[in-house]
PDB file of N, CA, C, O and CB in Angstrom:
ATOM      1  N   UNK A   1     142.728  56.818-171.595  1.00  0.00           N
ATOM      2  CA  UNK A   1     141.976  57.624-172.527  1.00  0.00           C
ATOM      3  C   UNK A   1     142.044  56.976-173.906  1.00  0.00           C
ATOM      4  O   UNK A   1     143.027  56.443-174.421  1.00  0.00           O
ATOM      5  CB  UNK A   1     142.511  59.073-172.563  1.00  0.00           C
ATOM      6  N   UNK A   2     140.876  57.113-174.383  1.00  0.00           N
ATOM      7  CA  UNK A   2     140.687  56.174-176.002  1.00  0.00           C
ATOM      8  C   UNK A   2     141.380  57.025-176.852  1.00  0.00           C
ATOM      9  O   UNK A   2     141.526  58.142-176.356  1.00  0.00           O
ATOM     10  CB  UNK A   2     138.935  55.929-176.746  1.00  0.00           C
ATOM     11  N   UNK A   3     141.938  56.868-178.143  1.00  0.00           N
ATOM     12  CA  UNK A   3     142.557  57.568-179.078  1.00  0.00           C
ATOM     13  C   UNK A   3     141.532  57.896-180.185  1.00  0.00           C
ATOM     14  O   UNK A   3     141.726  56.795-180.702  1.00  0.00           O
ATOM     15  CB  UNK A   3     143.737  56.830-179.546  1.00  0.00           C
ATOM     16  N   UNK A   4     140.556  58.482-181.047  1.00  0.00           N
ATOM     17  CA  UNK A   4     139.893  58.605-182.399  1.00  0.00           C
ATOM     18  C   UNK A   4     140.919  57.565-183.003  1.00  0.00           C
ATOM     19  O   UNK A   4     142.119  57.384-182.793  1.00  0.00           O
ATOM     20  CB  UNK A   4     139.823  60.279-183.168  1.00  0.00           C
ATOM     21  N   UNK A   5     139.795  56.814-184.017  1.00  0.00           N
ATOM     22  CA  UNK A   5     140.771  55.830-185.056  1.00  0.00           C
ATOM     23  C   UNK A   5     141.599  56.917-185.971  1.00  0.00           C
ATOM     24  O   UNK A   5     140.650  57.262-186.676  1.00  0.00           O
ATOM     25  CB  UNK A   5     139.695  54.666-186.244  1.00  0.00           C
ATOM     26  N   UNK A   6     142.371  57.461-186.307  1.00  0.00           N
ATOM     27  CA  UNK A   6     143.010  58.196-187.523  1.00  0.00           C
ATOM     28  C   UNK A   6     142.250  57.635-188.873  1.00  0.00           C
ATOM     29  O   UNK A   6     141.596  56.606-189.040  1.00  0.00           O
ATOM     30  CB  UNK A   6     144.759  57.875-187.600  1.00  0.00           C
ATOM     31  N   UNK A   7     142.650  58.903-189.937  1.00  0.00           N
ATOM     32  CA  UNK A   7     141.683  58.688-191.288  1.00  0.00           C
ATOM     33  C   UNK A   7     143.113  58.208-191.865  1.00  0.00           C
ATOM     34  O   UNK A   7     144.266  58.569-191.630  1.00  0.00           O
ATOM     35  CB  UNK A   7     140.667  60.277-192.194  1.00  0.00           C
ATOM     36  N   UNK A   8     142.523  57.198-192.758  1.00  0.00           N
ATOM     37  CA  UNK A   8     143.915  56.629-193.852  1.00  0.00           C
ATOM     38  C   UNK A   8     143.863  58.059-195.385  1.00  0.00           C
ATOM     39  O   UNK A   8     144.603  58.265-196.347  1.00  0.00           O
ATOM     40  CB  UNK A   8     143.314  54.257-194.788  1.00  0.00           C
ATOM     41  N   UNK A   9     142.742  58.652-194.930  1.00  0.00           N
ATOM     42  CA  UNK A   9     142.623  59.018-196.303  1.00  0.00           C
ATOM     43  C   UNK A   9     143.738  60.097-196.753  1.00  0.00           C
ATOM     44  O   UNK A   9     143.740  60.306-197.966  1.00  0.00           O
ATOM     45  CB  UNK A   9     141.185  59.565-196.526  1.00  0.00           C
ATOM     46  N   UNK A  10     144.944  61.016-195.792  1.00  0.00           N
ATOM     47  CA  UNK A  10     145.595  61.480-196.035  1.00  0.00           C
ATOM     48  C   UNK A  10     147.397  60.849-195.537  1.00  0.00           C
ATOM     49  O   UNK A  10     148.487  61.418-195.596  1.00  0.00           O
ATOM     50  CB  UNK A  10     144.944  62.529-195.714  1.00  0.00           C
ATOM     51  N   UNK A  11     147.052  59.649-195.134  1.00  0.00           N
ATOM     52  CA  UNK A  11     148.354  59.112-194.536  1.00  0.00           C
ATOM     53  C   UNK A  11     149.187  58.912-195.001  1.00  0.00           C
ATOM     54  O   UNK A  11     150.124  58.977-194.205  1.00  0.00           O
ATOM     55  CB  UNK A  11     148.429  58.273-194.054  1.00  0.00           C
ATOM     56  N   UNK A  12     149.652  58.527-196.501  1.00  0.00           N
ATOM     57  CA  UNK A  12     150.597  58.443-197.489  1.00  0.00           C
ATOM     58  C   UNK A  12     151.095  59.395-198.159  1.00  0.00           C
ATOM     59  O   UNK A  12     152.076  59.314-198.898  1.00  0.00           O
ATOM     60  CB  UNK A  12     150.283  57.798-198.238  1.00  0.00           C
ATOM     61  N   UNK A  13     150.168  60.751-197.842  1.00  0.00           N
ATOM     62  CA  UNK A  13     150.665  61.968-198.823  1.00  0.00           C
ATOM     63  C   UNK A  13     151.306  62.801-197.643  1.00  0.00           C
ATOM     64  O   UNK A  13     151.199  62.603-196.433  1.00  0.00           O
ATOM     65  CB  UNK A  13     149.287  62.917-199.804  1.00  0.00           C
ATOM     66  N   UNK A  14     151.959  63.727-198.275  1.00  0.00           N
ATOM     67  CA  UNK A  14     152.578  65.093-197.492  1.00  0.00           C
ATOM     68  C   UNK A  14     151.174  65.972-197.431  1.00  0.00           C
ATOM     69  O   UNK A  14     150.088  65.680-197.930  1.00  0.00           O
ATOM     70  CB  UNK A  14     154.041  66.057-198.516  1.00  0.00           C
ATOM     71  N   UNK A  15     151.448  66.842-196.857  1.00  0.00           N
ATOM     72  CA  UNK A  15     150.263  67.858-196.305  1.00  0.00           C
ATOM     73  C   UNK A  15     151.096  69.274-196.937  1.00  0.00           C
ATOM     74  O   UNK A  15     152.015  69.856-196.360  1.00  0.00           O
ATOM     75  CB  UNK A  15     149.971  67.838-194.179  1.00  0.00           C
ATOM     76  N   UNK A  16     150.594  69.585-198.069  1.00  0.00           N
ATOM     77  CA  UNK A  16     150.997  70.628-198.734  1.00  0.00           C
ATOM     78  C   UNK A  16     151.083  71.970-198.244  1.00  0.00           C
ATOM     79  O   UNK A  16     151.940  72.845-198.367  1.00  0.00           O
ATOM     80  CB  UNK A  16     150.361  70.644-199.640  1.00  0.00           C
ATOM     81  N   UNK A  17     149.658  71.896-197.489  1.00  0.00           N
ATOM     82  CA  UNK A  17     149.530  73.593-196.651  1.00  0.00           C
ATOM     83  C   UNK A  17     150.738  74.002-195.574  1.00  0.00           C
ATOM     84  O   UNK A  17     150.794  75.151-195.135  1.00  0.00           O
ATOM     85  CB  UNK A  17     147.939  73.665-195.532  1.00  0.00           C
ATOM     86  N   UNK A  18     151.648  73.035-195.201  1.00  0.00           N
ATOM     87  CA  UNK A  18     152.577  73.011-194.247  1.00  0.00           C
ATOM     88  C   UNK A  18     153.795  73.380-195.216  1.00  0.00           C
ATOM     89  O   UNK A  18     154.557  74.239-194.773  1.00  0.00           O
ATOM     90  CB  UNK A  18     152.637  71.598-193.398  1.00  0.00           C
ATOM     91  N   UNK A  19     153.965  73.069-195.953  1.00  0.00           N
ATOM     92  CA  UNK A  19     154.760  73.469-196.879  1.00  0.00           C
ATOM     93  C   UNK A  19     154.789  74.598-198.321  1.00  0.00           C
ATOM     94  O   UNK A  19     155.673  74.763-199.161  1.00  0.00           O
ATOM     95  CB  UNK A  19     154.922  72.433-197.141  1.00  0.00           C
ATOM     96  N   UNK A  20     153.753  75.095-198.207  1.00  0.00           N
ATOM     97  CA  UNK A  20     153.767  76.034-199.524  1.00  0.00           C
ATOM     98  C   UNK A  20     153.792  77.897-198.544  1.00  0.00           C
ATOM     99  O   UNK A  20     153.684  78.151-197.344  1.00  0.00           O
ATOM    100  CB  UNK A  20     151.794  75.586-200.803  1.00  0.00           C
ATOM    101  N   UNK A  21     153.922  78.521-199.367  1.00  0.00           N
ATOM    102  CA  UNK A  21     153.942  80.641-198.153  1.00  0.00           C
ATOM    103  C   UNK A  21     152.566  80.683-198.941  1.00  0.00           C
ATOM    104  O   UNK A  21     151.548  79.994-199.011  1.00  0.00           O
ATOM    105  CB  UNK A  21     155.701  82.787-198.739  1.00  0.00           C
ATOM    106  N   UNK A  22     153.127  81.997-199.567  1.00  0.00           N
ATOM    107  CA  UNK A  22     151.967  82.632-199.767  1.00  0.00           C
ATOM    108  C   UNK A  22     151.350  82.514-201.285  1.00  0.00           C
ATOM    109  O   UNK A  22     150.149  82.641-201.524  1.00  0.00           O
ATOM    110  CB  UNK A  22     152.218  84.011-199.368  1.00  0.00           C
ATOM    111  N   UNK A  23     152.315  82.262-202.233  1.00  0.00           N
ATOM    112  CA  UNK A  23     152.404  82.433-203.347  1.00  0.00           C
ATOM    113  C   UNK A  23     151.276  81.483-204.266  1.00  0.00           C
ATOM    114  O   UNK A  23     151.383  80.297-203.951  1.00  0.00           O
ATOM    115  CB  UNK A  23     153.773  82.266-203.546  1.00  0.00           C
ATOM    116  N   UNK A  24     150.571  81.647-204.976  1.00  0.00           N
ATOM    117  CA  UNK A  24     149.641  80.787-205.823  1.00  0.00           C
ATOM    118  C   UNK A  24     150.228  79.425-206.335  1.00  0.00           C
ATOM    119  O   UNK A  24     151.077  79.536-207.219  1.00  0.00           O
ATOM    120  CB  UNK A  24     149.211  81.601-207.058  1.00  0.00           C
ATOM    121  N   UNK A  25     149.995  78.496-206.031  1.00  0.00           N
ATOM    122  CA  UNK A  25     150.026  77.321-206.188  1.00  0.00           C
ATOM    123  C   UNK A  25     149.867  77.227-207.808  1.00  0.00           C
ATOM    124  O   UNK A  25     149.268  78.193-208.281  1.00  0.00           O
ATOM    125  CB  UNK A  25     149.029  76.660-205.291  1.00  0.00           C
ATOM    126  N   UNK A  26     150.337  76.143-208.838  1.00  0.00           N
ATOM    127  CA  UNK A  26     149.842  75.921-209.904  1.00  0.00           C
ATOM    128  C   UNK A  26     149.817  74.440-210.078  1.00  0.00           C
ATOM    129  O   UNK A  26     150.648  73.602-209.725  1.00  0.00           O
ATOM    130  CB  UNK A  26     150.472  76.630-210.839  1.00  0.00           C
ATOM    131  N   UNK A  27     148.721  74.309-210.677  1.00  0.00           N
ATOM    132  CA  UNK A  27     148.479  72.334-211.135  1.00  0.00           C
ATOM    133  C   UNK A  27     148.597  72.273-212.527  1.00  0.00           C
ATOM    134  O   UNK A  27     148.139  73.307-213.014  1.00  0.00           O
ATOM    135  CB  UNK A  27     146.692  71.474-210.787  1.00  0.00           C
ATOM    136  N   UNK A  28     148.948  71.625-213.234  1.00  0.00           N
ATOM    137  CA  UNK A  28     149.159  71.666-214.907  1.00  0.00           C
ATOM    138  C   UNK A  28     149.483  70.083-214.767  1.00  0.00           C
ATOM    139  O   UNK A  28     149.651  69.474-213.710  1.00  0.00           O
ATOM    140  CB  UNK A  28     150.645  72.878-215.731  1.00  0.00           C
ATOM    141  N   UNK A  29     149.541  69.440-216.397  1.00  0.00           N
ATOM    142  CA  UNK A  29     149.363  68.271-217.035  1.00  0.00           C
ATOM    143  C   UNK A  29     150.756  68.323-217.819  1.00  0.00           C
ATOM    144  O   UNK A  29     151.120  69.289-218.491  1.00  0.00           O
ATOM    145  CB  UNK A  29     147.955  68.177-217.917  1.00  0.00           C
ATOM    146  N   UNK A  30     151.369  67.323-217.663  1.00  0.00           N
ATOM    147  CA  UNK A  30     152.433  67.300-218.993  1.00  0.00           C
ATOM    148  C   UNK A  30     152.054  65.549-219.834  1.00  0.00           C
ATOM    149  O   UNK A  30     152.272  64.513-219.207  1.00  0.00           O
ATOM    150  CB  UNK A  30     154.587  67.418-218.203  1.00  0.00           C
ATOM    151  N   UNK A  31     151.501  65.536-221.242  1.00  0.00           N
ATOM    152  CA  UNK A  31     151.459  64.563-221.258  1.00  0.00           C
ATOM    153  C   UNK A  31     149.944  63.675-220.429  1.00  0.00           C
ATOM    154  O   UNK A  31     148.896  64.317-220.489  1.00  0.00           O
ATOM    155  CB  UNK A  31     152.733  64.456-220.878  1.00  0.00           C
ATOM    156  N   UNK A  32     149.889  62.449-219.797  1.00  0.00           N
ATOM    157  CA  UNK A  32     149.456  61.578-218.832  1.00  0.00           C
ATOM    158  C   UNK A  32     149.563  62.105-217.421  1.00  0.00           C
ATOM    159  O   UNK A  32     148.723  61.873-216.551  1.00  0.00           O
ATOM    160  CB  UNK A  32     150.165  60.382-218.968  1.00  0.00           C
ATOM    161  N   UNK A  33     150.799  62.925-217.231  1.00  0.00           N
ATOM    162  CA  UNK A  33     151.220  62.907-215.522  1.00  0.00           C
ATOM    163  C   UNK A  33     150.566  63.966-215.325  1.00  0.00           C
ATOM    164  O   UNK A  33     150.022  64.632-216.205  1.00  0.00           O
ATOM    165  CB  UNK A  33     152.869  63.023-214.910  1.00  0.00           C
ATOM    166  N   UNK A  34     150.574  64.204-214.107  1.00  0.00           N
ATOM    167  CA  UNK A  34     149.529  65.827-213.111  1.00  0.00           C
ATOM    168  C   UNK A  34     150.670  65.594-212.830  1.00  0.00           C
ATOM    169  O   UNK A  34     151.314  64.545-212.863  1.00  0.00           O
ATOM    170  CB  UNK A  34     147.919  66.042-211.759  1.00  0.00           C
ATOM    171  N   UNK A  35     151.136  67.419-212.316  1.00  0.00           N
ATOM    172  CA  UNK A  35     151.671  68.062-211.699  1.00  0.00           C
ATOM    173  C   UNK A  35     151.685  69.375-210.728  1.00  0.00           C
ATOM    174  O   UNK A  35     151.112  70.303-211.300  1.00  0.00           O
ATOM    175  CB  UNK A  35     152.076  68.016-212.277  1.00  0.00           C
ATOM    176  N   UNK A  36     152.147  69.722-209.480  1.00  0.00           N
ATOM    177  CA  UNK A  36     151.757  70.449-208.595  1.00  0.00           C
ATOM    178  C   UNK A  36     153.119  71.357-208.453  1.00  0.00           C
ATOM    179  O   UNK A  36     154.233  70.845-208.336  1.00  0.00           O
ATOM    180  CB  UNK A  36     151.206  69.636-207.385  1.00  0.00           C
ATOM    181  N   UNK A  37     152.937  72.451-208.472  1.00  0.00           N
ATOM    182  CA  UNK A  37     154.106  73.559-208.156  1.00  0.00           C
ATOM    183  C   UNK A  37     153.943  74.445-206.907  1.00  0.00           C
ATOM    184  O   UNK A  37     152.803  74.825-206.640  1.00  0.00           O
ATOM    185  CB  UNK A  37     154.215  74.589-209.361  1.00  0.00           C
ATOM    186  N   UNK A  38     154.864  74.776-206.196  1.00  0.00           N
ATOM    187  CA  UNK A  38     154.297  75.299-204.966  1.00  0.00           C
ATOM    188  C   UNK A  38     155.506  76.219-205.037  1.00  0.00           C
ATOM    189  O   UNK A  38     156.620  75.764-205.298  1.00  0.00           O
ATOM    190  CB  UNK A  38     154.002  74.256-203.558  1.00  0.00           C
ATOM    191  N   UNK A  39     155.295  77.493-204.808  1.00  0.00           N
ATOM    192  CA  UNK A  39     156.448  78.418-203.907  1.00  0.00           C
ATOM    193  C   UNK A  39     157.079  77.917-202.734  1.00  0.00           C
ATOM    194  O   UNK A  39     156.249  77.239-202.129  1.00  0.00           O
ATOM    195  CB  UNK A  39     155.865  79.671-203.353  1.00  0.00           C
ATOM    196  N   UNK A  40     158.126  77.941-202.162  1.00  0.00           N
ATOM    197  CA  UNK A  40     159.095  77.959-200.780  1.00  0.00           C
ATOM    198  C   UNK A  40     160.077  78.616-200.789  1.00  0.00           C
ATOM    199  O   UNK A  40     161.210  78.211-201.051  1.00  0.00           O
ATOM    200  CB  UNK A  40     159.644  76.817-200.350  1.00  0.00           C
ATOM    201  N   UNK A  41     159.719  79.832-200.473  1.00  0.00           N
ATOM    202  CA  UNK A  41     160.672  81.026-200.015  1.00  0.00           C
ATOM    203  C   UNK A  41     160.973  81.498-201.187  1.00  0.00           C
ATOM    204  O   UNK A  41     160.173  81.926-202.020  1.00  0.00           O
ATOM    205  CB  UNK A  41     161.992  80.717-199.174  1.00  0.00           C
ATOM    206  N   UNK A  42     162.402  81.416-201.300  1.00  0.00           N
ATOM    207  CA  UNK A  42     163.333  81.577-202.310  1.00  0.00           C
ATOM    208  C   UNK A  42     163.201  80.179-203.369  1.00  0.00           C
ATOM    209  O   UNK A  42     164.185  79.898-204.054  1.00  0.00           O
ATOM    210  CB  UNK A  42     164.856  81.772-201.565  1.00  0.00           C
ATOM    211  N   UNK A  43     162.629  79.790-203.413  1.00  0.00           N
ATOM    212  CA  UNK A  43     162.876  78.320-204.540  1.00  0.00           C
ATOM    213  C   UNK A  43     161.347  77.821-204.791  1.00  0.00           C
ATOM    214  O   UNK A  43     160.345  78.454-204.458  1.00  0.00           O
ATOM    215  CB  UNK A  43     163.956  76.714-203.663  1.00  0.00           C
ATOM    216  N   UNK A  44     161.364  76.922-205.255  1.00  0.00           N
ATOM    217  CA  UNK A  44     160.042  76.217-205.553  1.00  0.00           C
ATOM    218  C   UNK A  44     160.075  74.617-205.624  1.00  0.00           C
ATOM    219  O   UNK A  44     161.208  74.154-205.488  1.00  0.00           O
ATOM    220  CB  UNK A  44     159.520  76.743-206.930  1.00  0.00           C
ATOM    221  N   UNK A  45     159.069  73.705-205.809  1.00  0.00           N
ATOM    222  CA  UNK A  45     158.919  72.300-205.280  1.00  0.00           C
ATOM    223  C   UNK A  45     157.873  71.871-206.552  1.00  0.00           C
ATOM    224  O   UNK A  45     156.828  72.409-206.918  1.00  0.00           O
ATOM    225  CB  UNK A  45     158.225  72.168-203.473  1.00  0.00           C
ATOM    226  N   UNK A  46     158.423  70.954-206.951  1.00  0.00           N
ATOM    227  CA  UNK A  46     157.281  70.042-207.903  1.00  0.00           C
ATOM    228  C   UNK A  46     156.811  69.013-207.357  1.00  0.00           C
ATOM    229  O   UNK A  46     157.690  68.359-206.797  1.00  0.00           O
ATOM    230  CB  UNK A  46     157.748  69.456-209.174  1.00  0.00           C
ATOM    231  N   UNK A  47     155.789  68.585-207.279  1.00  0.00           N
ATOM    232  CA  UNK A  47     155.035  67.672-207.161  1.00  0.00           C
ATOM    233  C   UNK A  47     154.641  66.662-208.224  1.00  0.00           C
ATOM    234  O   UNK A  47     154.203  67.167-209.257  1.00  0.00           O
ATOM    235  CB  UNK A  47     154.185  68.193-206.754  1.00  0.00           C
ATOM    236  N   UNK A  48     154.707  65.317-208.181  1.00  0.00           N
ATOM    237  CA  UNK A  48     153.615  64.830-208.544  1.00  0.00           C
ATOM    238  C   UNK A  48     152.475  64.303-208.028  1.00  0.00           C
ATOM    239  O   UNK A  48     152.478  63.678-206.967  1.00  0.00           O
ATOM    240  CB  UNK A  48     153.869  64.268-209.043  1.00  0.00           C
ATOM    241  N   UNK A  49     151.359  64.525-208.772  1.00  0.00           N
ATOM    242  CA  UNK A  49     149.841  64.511-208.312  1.00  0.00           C
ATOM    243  C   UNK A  49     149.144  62.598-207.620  1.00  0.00           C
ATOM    244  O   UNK A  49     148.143  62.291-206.971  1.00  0.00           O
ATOM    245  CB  UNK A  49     148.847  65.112-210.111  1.00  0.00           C
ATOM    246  N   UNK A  50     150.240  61.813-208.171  1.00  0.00           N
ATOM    247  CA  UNK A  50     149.291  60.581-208.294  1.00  0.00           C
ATOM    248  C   UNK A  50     150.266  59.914-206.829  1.00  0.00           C
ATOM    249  O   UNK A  50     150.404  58.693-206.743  1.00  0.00           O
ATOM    250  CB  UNK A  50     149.324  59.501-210.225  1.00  0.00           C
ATOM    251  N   UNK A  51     150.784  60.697-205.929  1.00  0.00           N
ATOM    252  CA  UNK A  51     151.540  60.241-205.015  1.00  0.00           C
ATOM    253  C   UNK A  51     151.619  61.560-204.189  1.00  0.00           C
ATOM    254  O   UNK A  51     151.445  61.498-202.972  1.00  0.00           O
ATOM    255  CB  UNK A  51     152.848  59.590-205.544  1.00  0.00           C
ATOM    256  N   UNK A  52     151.856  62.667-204.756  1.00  0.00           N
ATOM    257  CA  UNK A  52     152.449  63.816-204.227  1.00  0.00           C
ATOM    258  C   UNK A  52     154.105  63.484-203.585  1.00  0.00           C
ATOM    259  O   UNK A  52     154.502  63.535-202.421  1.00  0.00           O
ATOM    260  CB  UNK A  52     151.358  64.358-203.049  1.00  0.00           C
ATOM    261  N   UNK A  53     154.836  63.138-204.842  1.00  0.00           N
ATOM    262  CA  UNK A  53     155.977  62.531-204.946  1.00  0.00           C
ATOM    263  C   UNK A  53     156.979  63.474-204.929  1.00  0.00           C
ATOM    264  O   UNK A  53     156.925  63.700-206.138  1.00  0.00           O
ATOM    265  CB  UNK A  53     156.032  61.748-205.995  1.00  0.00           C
ATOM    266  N   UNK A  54     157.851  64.209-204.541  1.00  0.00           N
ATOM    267  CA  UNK A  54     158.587  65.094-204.598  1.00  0.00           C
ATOM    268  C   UNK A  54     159.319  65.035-206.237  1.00  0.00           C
ATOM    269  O   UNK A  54     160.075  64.083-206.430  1.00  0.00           O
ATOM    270  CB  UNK A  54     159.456  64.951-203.341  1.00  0.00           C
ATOM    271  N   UNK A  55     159.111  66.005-207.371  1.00  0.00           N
ATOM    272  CA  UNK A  55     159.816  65.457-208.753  1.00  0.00           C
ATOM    273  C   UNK A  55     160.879  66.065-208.910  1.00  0.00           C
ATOM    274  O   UNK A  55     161.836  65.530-209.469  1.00  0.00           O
ATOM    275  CB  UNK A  55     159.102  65.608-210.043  1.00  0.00           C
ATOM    276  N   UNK A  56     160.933  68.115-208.141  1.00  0.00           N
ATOM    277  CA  UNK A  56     162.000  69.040-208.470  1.00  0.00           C
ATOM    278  C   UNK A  56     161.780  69.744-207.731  1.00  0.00           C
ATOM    279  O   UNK A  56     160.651  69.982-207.302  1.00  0.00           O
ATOM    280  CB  UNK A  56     162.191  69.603-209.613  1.00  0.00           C
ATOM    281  N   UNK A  57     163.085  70.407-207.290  1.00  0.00           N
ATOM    282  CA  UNK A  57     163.109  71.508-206.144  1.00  0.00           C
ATOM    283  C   UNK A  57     164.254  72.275-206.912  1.00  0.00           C
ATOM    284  O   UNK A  57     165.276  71.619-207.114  1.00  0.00           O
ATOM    285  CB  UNK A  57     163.509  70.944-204.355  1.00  0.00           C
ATOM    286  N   UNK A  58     164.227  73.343-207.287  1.00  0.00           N
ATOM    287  CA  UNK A  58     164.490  74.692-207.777  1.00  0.00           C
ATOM    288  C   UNK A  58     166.002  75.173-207.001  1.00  0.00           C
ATOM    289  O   UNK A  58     166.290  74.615-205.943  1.00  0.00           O
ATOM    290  CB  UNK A  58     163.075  75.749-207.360  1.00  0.00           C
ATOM    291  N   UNK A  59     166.691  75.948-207.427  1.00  0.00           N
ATOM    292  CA  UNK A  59     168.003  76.804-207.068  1.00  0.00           C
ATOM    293  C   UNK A  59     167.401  77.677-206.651  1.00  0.00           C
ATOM    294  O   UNK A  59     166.512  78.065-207.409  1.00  0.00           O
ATOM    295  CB  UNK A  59     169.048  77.263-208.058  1.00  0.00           C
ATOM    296  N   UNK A  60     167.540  78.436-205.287  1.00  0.00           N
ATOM    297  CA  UNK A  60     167.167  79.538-204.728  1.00  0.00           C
ATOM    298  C   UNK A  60     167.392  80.926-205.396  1.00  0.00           C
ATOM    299  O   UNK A  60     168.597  81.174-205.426  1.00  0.00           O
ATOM    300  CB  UNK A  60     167.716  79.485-203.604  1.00  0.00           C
ATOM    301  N   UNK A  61     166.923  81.535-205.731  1.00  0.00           N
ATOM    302  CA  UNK A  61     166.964  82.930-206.213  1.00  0.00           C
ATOM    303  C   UNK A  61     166.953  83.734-205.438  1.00  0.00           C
ATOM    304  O   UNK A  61     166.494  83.339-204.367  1.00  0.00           O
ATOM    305  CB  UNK A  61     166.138  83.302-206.934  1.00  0.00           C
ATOM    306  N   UNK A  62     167.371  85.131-205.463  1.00  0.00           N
ATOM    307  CA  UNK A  62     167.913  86.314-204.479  1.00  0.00           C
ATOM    308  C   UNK A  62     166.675  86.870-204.117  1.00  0.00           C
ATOM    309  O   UNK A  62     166.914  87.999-203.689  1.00  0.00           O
ATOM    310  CB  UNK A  62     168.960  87.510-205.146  1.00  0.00           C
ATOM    311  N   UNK A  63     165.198  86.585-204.068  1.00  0.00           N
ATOM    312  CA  UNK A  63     164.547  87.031-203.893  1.00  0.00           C
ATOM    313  C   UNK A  63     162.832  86.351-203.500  1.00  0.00           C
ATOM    314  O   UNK A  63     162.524  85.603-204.428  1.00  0.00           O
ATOM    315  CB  UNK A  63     164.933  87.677-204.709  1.00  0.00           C
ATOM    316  N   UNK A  64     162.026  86.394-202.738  1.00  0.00           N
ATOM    317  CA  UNK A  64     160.791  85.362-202.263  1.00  0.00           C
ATOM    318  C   UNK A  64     159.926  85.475-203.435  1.00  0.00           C
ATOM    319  O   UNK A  64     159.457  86.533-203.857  1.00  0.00           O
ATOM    320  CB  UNK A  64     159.883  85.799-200.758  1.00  0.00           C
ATOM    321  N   UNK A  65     159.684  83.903-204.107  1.00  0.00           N
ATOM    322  CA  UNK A  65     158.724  83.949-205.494  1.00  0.00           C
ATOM    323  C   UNK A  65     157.889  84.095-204.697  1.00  0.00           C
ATOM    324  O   UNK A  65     157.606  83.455-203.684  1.00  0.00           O
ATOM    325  CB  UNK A  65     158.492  82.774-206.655  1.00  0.00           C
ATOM    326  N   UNK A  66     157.233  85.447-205.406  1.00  0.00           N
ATOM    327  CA  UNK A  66     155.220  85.730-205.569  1.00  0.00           C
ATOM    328  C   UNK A  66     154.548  85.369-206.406  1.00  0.00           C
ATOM    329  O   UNK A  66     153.341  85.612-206.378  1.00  0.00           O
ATOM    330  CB  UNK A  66     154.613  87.004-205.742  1.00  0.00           C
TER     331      UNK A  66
END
């Protein structure tokens, strides 16, 4: 059985939707750099935009950010 060629166009990045709940996503600028914030559970995840580079991951708090 033949395989579909795979797309390069997402192969280097993480796949965000696998990783974020429910909570609103935020994109903001500091400076030159993009940045991506995502809820996970109890904690949260920074991103950067020009890699989707892991920058900061948060201390869990007693409670799921909304």
């Amino acid at each position: 059985m033949a395989h579909a060629p795979s797309s390069a166009l997402f192969s280097p990045y993480r796949t965000i939707g696998l990783v974020c709940d429910g909570a609103q996503p935020c994109l903001y600028t500091l400076g030159k750099e993009s940045f991506f914030s995502a809820g996970i559970g109890k904690s949260f995840q920074v991103y950067r935009c020009d890699h989707l580079t892991l920058s900061l991951v948060s201390v869990a708090v007693s409670h799921d950010i909304t």
